[in-house]
mmCIF file of the protein (N, C-alpha, C, O) and its ligand, coordinates in Angstrom:
data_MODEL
# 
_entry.id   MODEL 
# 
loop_
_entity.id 
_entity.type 
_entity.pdbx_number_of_molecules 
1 polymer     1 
2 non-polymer 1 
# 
_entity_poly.entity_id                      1 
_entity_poly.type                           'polypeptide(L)' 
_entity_poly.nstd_linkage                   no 
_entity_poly.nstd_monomer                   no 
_entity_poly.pdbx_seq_one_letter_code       
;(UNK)(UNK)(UNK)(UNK)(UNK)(UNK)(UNK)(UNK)(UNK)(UNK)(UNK)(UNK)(UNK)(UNK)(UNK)(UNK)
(UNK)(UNK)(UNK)(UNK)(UNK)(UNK)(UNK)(UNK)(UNK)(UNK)(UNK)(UNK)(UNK)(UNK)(UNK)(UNK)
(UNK)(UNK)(UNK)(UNK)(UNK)(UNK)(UNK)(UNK)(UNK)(UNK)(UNK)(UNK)(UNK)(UNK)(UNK)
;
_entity_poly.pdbx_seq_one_letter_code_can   XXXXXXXXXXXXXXXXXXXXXXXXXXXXXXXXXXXXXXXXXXXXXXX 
_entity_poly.pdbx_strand_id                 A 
# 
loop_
_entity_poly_seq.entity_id 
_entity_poly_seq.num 
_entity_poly_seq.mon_id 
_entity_poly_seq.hetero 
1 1  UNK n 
1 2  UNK n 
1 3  UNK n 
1 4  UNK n 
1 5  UNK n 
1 6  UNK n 
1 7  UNK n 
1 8  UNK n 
1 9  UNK n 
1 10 UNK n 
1 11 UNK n 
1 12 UNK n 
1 13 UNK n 
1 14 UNK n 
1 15 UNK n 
1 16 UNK n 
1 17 UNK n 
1 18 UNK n 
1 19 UNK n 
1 20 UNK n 
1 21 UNK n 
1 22 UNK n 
1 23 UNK n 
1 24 UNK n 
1 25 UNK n 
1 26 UNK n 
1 27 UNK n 
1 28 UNK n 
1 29 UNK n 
1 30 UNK n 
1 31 UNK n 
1 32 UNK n 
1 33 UNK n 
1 34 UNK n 
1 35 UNK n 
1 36 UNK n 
1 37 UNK n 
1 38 UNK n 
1 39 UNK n 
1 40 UNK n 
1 41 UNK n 
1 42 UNK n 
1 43 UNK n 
1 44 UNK n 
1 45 UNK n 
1 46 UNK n 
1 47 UNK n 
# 
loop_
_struct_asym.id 
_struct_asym.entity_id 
A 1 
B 2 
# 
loop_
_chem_comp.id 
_chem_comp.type 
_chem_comp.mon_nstd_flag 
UNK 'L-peptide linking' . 
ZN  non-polymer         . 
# 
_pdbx_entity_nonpoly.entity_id   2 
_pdbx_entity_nonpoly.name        ? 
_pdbx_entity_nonpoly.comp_id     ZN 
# 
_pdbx_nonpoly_scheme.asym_id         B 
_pdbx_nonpoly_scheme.entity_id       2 
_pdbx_nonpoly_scheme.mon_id          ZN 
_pdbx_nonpoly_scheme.ndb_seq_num     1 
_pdbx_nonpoly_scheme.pdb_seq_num     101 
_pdbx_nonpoly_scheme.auth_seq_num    101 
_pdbx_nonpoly_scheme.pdb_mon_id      ZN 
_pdbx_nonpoly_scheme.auth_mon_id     ZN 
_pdbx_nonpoly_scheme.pdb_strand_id   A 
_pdbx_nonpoly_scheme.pdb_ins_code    . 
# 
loop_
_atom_site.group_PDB 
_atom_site.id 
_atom_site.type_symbol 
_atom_site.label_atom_id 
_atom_site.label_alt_id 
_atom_site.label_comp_id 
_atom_site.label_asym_id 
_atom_site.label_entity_id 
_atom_site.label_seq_id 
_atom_site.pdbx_PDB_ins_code 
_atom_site.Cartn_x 
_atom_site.Cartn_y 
_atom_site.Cartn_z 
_atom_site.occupancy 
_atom_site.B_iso_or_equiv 
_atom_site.pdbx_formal_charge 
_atom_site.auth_seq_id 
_atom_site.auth_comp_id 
_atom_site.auth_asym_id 
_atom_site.auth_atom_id 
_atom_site.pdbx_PDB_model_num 
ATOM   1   N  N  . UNK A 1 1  ? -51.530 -8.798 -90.210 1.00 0.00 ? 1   UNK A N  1 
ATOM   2   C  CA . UNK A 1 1  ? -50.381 -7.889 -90.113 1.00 0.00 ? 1   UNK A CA 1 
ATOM   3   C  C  . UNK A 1 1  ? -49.106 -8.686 -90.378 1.00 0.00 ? 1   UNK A C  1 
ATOM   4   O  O  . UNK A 1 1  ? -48.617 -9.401 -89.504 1.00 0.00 ? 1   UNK A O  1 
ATOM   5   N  N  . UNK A 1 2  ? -48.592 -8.559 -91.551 1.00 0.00 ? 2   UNK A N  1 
ATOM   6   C  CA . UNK A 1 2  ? -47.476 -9.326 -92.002 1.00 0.00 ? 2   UNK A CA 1 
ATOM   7   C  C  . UNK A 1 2  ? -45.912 -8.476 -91.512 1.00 0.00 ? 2   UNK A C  1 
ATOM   8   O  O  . UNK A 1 2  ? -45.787 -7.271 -91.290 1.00 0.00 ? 2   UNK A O  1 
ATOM   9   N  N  . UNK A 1 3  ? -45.101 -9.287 -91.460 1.00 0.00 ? 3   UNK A N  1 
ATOM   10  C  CA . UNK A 1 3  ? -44.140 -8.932 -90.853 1.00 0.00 ? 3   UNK A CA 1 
ATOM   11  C  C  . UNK A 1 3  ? -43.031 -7.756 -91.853 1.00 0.00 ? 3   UNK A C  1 
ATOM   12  O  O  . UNK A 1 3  ? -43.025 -7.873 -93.079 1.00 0.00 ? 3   UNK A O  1 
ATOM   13  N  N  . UNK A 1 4  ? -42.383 -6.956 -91.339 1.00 0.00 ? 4   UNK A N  1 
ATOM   14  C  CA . UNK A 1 4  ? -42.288 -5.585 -92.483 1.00 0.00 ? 4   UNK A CA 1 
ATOM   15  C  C  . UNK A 1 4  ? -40.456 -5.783 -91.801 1.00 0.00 ? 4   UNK A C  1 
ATOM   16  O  O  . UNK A 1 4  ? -40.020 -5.642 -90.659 1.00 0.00 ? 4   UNK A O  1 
ATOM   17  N  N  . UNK A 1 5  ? -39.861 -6.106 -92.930 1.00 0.00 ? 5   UNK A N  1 
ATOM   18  C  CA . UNK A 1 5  ? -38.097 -5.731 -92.732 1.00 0.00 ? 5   UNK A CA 1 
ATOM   19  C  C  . UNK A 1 5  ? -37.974 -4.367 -93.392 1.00 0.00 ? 5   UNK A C  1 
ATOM   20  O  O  . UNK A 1 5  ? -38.348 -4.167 -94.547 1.00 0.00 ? 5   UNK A O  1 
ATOM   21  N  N  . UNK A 1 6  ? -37.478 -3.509 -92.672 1.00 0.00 ? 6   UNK A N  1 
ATOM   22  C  CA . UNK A 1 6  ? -37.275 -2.035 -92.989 1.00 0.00 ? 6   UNK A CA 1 
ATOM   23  C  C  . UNK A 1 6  ? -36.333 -1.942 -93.863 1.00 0.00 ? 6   UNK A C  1 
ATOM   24  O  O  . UNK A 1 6  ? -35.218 -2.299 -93.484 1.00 0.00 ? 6   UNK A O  1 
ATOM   25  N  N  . UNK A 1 7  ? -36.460 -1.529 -95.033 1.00 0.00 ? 7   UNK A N  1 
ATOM   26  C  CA . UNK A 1 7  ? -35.367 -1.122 -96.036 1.00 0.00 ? 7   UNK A CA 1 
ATOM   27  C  C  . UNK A 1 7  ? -35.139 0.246  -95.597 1.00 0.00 ? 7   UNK A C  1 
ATOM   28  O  O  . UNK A 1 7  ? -36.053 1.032  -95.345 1.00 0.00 ? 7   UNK A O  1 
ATOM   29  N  N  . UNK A 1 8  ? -33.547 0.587  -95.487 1.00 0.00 ? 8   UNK A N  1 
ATOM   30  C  CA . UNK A 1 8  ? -32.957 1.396  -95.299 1.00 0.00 ? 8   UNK A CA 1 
ATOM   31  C  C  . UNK A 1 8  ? -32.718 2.157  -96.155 1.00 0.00 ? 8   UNK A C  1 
ATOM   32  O  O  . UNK A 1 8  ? -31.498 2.127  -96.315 1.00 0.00 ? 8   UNK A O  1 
ATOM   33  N  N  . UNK A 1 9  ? -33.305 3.059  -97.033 1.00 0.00 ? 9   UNK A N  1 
ATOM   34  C  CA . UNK A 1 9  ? -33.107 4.167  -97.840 1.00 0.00 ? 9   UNK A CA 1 
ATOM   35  C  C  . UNK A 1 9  ? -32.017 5.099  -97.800 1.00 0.00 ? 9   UNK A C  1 
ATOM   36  O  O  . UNK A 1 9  ? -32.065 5.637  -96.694 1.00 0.00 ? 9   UNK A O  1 
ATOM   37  N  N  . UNK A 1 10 ? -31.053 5.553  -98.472 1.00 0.00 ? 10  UNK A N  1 
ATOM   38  C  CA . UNK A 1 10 ? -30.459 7.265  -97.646 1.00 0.00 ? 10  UNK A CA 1 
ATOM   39  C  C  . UNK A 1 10 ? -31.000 8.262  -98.294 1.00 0.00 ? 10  UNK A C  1 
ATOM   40  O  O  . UNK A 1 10 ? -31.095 8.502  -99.498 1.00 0.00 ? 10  UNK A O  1 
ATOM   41  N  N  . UNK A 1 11 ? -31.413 8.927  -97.161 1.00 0.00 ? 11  UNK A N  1 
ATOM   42  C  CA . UNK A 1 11 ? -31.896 10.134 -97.741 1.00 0.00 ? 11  UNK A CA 1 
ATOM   43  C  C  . UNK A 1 11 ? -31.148 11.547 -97.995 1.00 0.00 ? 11  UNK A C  1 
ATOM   44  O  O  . UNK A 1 11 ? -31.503 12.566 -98.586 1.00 0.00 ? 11  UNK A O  1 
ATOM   45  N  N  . UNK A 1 12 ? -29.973 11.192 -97.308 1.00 0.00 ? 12  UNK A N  1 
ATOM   46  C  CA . UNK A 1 12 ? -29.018 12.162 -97.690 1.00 0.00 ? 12  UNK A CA 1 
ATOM   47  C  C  . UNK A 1 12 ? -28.172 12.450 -96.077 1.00 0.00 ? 12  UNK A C  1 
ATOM   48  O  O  . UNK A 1 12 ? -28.402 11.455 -95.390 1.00 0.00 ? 12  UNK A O  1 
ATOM   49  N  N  . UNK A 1 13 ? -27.401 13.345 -95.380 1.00 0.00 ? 13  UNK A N  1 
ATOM   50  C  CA . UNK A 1 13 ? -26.463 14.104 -95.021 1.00 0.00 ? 13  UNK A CA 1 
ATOM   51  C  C  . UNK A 1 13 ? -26.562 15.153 -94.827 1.00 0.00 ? 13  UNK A C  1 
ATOM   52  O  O  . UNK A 1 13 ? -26.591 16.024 -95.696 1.00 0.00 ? 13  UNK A O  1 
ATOM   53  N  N  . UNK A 1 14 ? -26.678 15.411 -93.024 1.00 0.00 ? 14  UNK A N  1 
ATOM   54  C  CA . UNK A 1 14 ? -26.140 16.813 -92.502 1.00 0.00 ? 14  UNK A CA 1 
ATOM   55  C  C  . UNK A 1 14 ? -25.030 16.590 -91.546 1.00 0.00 ? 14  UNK A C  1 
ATOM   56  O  O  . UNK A 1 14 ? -24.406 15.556 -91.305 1.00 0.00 ? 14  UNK A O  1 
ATOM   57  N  N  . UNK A 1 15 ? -24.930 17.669 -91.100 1.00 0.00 ? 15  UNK A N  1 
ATOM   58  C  CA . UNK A 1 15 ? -24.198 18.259 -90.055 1.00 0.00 ? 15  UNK A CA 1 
ATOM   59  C  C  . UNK A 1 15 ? -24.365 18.805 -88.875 1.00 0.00 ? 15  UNK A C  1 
ATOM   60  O  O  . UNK A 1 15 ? -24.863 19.913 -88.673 1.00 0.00 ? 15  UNK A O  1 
ATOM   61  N  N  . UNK A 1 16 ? -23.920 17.979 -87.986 1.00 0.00 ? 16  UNK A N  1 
ATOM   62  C  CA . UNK A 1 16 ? -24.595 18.205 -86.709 1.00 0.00 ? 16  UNK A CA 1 
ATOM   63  C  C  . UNK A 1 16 ? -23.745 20.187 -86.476 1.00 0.00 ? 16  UNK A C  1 
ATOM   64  O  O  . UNK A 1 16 ? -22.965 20.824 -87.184 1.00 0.00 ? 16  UNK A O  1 
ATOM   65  N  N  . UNK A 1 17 ? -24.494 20.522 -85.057 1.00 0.00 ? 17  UNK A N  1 
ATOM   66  C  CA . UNK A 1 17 ? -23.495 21.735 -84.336 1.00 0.00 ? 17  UNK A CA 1 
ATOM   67  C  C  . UNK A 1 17 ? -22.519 21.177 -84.022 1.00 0.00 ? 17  UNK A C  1 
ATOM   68  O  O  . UNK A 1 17 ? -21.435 21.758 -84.085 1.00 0.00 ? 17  UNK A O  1 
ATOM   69  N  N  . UNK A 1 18 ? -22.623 19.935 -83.608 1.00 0.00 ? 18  UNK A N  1 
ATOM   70  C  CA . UNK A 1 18 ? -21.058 19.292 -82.973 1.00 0.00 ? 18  UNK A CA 1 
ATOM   71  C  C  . UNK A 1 18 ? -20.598 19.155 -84.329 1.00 0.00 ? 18  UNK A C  1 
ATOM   72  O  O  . UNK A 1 18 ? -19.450 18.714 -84.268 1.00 0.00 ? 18  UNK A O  1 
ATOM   73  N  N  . UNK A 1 19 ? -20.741 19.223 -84.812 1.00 0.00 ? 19  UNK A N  1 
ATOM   74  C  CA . UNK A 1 19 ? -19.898 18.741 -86.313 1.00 0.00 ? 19  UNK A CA 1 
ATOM   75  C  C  . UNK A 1 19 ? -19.592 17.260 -86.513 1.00 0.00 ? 19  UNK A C  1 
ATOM   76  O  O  . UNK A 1 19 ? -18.731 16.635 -87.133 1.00 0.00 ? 19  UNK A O  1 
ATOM   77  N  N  . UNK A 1 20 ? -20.949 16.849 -85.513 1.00 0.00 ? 20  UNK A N  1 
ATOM   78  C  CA . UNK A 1 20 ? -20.645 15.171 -86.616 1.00 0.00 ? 20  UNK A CA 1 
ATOM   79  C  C  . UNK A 1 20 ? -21.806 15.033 -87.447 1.00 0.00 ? 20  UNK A C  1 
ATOM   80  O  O  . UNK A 1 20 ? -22.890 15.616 -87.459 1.00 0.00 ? 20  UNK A O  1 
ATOM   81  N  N  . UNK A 1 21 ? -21.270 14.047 -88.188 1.00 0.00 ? 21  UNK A N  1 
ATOM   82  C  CA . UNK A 1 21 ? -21.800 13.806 -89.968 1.00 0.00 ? 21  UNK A CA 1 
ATOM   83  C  C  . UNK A 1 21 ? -23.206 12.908 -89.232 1.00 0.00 ? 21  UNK A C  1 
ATOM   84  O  O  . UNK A 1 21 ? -23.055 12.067 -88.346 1.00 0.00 ? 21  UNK A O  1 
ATOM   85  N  N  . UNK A 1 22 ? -24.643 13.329 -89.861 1.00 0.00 ? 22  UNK A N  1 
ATOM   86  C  CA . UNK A 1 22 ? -25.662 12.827 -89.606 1.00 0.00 ? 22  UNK A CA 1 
ATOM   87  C  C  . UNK A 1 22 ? -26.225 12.776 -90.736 1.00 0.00 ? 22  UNK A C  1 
ATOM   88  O  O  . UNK A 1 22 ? -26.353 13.590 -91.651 1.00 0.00 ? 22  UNK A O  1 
ATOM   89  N  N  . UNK A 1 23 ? -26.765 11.016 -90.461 1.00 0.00 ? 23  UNK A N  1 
ATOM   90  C  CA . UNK A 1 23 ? -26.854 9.851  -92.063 1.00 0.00 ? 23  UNK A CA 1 
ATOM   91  C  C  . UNK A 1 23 ? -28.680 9.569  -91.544 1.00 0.00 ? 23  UNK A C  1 
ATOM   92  O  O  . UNK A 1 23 ? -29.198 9.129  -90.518 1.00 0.00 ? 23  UNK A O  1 
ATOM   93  N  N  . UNK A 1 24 ? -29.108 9.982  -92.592 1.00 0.00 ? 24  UNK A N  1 
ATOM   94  C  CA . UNK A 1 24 ? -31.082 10.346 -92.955 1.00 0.00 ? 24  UNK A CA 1 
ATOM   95  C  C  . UNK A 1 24 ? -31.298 9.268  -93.800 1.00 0.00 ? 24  UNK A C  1 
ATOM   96  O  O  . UNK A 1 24 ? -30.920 9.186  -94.969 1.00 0.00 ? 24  UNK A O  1 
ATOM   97  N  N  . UNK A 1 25 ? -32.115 8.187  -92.966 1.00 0.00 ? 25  UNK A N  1 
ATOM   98  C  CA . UNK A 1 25 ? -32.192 7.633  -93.477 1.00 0.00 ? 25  UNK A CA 1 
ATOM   99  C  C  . UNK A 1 25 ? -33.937 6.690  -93.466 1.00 0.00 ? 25  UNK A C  1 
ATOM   100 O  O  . UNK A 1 25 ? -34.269 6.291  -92.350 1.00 0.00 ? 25  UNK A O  1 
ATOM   101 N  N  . UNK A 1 26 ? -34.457 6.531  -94.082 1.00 0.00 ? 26  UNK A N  1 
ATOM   102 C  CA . UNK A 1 26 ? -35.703 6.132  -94.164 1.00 0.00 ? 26  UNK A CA 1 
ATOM   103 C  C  . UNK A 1 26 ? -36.076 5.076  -94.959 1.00 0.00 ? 26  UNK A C  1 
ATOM   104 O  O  . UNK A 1 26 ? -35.354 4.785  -95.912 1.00 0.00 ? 26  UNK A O  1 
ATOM   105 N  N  . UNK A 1 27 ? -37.277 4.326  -94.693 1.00 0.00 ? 27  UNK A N  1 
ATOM   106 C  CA . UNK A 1 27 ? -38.032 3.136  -95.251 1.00 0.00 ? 27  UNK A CA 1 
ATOM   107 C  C  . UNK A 1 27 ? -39.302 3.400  -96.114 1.00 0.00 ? 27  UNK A C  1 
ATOM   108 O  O  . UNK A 1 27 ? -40.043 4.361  -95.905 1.00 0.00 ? 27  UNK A O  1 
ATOM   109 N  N  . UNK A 1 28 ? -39.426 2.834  -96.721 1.00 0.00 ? 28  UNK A N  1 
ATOM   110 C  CA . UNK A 1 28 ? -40.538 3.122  -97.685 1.00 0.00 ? 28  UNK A CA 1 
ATOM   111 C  C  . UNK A 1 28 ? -42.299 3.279  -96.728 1.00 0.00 ? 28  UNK A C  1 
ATOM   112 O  O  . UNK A 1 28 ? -43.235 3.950  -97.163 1.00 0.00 ? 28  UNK A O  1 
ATOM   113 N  N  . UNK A 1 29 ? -42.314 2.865  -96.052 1.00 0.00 ? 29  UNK A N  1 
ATOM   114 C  CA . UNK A 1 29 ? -42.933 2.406  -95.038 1.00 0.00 ? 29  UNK A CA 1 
ATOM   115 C  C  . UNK A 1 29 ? -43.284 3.968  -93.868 1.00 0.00 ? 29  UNK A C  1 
ATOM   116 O  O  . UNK A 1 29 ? -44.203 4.246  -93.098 1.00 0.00 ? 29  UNK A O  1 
ATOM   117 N  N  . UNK A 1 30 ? -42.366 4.470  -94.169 1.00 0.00 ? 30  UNK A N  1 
ATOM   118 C  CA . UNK A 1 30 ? -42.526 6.195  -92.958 1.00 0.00 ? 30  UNK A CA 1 
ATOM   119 C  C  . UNK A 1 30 ? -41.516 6.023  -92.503 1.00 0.00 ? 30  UNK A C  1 
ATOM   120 O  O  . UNK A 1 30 ? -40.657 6.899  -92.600 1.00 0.00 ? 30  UNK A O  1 
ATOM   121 N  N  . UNK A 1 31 ? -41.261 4.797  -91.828 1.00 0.00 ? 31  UNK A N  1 
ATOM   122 C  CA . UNK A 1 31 ? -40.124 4.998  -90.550 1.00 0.00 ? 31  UNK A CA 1 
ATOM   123 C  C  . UNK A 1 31 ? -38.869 5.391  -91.402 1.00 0.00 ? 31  UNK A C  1 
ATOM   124 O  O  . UNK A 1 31 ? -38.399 5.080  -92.496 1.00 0.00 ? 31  UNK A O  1 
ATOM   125 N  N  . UNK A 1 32 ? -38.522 6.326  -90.239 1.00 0.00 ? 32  UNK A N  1 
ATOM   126 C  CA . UNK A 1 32 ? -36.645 6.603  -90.588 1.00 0.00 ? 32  UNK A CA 1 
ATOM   127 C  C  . UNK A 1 32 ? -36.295 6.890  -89.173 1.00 0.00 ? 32  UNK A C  1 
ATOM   128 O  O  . UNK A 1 32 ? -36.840 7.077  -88.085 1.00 0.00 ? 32  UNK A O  1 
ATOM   129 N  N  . UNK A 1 33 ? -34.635 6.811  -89.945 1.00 0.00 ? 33  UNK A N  1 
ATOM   130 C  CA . UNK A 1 33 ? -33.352 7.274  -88.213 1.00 0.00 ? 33  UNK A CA 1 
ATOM   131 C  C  . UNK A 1 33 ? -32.718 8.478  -89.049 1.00 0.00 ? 33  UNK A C  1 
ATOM   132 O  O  . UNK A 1 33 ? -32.812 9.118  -90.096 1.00 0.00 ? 33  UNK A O  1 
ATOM   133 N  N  . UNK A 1 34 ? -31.906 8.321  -87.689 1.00 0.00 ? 34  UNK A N  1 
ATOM   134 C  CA . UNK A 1 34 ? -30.960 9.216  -87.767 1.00 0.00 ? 34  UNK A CA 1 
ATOM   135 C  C  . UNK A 1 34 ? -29.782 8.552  -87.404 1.00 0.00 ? 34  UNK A C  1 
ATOM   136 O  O  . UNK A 1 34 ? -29.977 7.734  -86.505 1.00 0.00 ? 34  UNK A O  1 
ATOM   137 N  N  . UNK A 1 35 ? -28.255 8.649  -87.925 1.00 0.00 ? 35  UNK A N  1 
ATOM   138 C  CA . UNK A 1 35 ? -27.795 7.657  -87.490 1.00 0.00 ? 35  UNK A CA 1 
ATOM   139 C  C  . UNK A 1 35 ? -26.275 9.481  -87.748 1.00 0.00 ? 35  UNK A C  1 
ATOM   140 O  O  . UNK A 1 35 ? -26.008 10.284 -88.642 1.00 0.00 ? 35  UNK A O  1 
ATOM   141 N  N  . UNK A 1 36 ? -25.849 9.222  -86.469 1.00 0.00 ? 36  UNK A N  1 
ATOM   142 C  CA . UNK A 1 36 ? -24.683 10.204 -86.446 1.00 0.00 ? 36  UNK A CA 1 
ATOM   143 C  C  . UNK A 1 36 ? -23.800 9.573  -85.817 1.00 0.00 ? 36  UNK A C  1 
ATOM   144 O  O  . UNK A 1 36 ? -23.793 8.860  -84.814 1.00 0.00 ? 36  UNK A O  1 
ATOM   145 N  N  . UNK A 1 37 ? -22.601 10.147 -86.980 1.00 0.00 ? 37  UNK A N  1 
ATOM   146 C  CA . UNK A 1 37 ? -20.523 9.512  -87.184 1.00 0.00 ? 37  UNK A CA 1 
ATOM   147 C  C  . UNK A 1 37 ? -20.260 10.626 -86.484 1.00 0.00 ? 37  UNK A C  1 
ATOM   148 O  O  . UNK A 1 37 ? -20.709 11.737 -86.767 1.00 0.00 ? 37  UNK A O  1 
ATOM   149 N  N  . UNK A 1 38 ? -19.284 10.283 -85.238 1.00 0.00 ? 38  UNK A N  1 
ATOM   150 C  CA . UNK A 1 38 ? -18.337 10.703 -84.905 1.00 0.00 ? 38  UNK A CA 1 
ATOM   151 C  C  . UNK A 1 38 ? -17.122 10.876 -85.881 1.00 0.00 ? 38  UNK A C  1 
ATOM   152 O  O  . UNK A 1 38 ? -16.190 10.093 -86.065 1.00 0.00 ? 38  UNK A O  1 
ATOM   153 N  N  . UNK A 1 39 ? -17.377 12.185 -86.505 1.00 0.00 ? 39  UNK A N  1 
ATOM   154 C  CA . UNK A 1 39 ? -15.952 12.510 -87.326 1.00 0.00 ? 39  UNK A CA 1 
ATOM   155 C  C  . UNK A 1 39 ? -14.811 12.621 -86.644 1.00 0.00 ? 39  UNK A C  1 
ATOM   156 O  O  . UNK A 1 39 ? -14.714 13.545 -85.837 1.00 0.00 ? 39  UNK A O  1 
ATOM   157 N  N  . UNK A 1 40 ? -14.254 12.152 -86.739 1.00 0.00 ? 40  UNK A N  1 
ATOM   158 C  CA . UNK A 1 40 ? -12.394 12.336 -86.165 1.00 0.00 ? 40  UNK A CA 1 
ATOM   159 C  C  . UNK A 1 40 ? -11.533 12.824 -87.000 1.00 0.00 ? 40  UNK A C  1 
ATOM   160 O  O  . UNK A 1 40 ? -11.348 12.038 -87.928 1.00 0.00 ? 40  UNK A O  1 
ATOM   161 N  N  . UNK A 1 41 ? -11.004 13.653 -87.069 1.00 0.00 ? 41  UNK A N  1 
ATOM   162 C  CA . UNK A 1 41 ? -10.405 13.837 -88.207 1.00 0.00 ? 41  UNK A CA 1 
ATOM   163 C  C  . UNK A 1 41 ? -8.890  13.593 -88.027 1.00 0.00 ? 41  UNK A C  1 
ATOM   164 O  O  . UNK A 1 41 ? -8.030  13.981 -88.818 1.00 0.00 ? 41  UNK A O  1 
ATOM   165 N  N  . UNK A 1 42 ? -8.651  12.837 -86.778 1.00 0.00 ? 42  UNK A N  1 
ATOM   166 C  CA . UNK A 1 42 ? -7.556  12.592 -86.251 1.00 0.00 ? 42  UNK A CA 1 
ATOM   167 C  C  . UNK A 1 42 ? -6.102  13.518 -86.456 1.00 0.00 ? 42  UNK A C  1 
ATOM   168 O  O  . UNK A 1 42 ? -5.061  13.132 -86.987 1.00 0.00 ? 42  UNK A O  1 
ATOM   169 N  N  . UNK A 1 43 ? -6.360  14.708 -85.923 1.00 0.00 ? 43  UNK A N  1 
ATOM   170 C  CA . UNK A 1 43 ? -5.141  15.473 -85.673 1.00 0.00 ? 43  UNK A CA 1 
ATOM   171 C  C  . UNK A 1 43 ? -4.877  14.730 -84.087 1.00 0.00 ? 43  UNK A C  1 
ATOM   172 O  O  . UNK A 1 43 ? -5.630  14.365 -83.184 1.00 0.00 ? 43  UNK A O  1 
ATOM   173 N  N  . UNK A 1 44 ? -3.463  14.729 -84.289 1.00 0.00 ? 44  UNK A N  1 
ATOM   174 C  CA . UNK A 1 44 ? -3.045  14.418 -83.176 1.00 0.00 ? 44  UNK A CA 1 
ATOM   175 C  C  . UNK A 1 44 ? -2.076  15.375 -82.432 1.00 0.00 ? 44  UNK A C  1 
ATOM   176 O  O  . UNK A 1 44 ? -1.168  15.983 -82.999 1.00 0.00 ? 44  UNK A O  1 
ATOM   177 N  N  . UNK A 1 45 ? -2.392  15.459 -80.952 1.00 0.00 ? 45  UNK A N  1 
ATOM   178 C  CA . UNK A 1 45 ? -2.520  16.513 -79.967 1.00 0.00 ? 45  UNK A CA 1 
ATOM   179 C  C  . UNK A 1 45 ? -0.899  16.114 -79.766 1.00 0.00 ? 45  UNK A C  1 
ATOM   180 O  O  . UNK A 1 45 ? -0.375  15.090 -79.329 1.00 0.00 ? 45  UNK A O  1 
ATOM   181 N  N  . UNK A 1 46 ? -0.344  17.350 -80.267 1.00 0.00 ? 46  UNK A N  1 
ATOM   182 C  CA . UNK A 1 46 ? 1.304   17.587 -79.704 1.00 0.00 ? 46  UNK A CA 1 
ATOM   183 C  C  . UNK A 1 46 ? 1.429   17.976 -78.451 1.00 0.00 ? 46  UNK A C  1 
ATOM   184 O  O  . UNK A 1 46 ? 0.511   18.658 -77.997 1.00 0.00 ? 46  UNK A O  1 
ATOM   185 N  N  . UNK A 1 47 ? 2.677   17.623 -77.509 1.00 0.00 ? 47  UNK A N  1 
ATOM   186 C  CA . UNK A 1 47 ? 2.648   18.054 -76.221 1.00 0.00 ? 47  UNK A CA 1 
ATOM   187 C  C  . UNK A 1 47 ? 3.429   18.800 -76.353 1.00 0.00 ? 47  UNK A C  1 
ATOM   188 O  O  . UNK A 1 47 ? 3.783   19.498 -75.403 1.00 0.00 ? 47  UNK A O  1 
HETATM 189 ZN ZN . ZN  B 2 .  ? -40.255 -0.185 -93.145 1.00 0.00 2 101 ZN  A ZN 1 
# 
């Protein structure tokens, strides 16, 4: 059993309900993540 460095593929981009950006991403191998951005879109809150 030789040792396996996961190449990170993208498999593309959704959208969470929260509305952050979720990055699909997988290895040749099966394994994948999920890797979700906190979008900010930085409006800033007037008092
Ligand atoms: Zn792999």
């Amino acid at each position: 059993m030789s040792v396996h460095v996961h190449v990170r593929l993208n498999d593309g981009y959704a959208v969470t309900e929260d509305g952050q950006l979720l990055e699909l991403t997988s290895c040749h191998c099966g394994a994948s993540w999920e890797t979700t951005y906190q979008v900010d879109e930085g409006e800033p809150e007037s008092i």
